[in-house]
N, C-alpha and C positions, 0 to 999 in steps of 0.2 A: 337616337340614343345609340351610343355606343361602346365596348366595353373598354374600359378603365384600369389598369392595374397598378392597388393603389399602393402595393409593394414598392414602388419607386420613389417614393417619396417617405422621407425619415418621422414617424408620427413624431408631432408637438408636443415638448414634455412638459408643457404647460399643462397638458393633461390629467399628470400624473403629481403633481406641487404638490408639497404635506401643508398641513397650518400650523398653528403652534402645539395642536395636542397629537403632531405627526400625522396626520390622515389625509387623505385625498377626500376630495369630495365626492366621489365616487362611495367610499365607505361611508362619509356623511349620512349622505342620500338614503345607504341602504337602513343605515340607523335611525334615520327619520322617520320611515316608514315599515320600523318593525312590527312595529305593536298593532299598528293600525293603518295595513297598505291602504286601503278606501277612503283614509281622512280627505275630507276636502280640501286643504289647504295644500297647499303646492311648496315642493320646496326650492327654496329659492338657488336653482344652478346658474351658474356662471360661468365658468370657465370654457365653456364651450364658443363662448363668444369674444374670447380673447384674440386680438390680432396674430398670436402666430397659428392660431387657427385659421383664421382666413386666410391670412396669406398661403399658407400650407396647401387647402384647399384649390387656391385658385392657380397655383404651379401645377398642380396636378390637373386642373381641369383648363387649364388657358385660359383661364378669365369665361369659361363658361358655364350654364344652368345644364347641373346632370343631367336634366330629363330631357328636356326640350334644345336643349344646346343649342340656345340661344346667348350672344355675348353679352353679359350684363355689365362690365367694367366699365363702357360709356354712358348708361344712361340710369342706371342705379346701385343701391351698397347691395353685396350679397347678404342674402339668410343660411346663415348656416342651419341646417338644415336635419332632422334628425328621421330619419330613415324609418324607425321605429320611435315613435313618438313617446317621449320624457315622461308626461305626465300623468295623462290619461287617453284613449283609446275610443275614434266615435263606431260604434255599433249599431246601425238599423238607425240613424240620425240622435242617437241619447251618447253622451261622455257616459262610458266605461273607466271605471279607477281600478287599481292602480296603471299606469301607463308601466313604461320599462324605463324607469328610474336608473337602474343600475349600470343604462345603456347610452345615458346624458351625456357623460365625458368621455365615452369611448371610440376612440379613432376611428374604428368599423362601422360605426352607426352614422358618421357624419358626412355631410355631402352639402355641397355647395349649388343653390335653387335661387335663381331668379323670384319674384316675387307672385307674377301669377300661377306659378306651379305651385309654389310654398303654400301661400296663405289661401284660405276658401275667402272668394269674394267675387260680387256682381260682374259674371265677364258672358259674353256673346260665344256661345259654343253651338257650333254649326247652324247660328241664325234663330238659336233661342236663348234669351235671356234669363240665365241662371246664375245659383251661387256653386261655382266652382272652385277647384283648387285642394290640395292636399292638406293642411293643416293638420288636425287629428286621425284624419282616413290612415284605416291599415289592415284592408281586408285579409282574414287567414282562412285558410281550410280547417274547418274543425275547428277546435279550444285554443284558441291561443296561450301562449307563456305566461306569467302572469307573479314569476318570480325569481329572482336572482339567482335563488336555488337551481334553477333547470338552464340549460341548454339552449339558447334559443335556434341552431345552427343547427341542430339537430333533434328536437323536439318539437319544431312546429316549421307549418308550410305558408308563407306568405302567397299573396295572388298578385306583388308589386315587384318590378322588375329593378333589381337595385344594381345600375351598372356596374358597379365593382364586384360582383359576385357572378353576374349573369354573362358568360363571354362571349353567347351569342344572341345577341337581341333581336337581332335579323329573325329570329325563330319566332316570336314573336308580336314584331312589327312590320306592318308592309307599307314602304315608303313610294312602291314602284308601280302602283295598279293604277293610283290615281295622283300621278307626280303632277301631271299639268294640273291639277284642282287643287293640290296640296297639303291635301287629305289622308289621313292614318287610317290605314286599315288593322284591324289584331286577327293575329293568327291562332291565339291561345288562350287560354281563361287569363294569364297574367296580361296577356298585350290589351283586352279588353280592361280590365281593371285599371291598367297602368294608365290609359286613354282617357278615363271617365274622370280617376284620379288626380291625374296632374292636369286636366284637361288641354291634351295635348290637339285638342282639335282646334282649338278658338280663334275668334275671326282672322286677329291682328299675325299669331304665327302660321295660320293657315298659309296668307297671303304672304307672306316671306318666306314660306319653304315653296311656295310655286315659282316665287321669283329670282329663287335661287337653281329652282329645276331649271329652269329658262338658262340661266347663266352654264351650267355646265352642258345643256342641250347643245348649245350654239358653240363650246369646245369641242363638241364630240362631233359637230358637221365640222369645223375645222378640221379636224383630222382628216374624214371620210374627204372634204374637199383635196387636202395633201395628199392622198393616197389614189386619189382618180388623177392630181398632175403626176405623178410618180408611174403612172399606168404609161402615161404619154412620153415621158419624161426622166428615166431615172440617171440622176447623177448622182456626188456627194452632195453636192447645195443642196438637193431638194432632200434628202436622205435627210439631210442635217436639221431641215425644217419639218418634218416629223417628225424627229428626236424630238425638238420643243415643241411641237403642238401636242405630242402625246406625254412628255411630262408637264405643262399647263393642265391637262386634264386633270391626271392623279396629284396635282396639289391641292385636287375638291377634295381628297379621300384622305389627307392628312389632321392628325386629329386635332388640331390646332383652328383649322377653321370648322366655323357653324355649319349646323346641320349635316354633320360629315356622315351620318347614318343612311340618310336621304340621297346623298353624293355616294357612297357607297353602293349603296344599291343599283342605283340607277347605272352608274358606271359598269360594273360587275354585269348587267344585262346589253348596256351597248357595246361593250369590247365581243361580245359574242356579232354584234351586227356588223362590226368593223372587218372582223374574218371572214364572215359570210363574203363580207363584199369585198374580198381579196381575192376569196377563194373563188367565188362566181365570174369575176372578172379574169380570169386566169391570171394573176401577178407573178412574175415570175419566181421560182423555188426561192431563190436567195433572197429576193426580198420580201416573201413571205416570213424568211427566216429571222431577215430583219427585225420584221415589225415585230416578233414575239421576241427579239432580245428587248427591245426598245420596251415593250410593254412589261418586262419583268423587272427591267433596271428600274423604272418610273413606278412600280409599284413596292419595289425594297426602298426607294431614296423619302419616300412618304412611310414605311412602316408599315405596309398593310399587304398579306397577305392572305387570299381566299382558297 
């Protein structure tokens, strides 16, 4: 998971559509449920599922699942996704009524989720077979909001880590203790809940966030290999074929490909091994100087900066 800013993209003013008695559905919603937020009957939103929502959505996210950023564009439709959940709200395994109704159609609330983060259903989380997944989950500290009336932004504390908001999630998730197993460790009450919730552990993305570690492991001994001929060897040629082994790396770290959290990390801990083994090797000043031009250009031409 990584942060998102969702400033960049123009919210869908689908959102915001009157009907014929002039109202958004948003005002609907709160009218439905004046009299009586706990009704059971649910009301029937829509708009959130309107294609320029999705599409909106997945400009902003590259076609991938906020949490798990995983690409779902090949292999199934996105759920739009509602961050604080519409309807009702699962507490201690029982639906809590009313949900955050007033929160259905609003750009802030919405995020684009793969299906096994979205939906709770029978998935393999760390070799037990459970119902996982986010659906109603929405752990808070204390009393949650519980009306249009308040604040949510500043009256209550969530324990889920909602990439648009949160700009460093690194604080929270550790992709890097156990990258060869491909394993989430939480650093914080949110990284643990986040974990449980979307369960970011299970079988299927386990094994493709290890076998993504592999991939970018094997660029970064690229490198290390280019910088021992360069030890032997320094020309422009070779110079030049470090420039591209060490931008092939930080195109892991661009936010565009999966699991860039994971690539993130993990990168950000080997470029420290890569100096070491410049600096231990004696490389001469200049091309030491080099390689940290080359490592700044490759990390501005990806966006990312630590």
């Amino acid at each position: 998971m990584i942060y998102i800013d969702r400033s960049r993209i123009p919210e869908p003013q689908i959102l915001h559509k009157l009907d014929r008695r002039n109202k958004t559905e948003t005002e609907k919603a709160i009218e439905f449920y004046k009299n009586n937020p706990k009704r059971e009957d649910s009301f029937n939103f829509r708009v959130y599922r309107d294609k320029q929502v999705k599409n909106a959505l997945g400009e902003l996210f590259h076609g991938k699942c906020a949490y798990c950023e995983s690409d779902y564009n090949p292999t199934q439709p996105v759920d739009v996704e509602h961050f604080r959940p519409k309807s009702a709200v699962k507490i201690n395994g029982k639906l809590e009524r009313p949900g955050y109704y007033w929160l259905a159609a609003d750009w802030k609330n919405l995020l684009p989720s793969c299906i096994d983060c979205n939906r709770e259903r029978t998935q393999d989380v760390e070799g037990k077979i459970k119902l996982a997944g986010k659906a109603n989950w929405f752990p808070t500290v204390g009393t949650r909001v519980k009306s249009h009336e308040k604040d949510v932004y500043q009256d209550e504390v969530c324990l889920l880590i909602n990439p648009c908001e949160e700009e460093h999630p690194d604080d929270h998730l550790d992709f890097f203790e156990r990258a060869d197993n491909g394993v989430i460790l939480y650093l914080s009450d949110e990284g643990e809940h986040s974990i449980e919730v979307f369960a970011l552990n299970r079988s299927g993305l386990v094994d493709a966030r290890r076998d993504y570690y592999l991939r970018v492991e094997e660029q970064v001994r690229r490198v290390k290999d280019q910088l021992r001929t360069l030890s032997k060897l320094d020309d422009n040629e070779e110079r030049t074929r470090l420039e591209t082994e060490i931008g092939s790396l930080f195109l892991f770290a661009h936010e565009k490909q999966e699991y860039t959290g994971l690539a993130r990390q993990i990168i950000k801990n080997e470029i420290t091994s890569i100096r070491e083994y410049a600096q231990d090797n004696h490389l001469p000043q200049d091309l030491q100087v080099f390689l940290e031009e080359k490592i700044k250009e490759a990390s501005e031409a990806n966006d990312w900066s630590w």
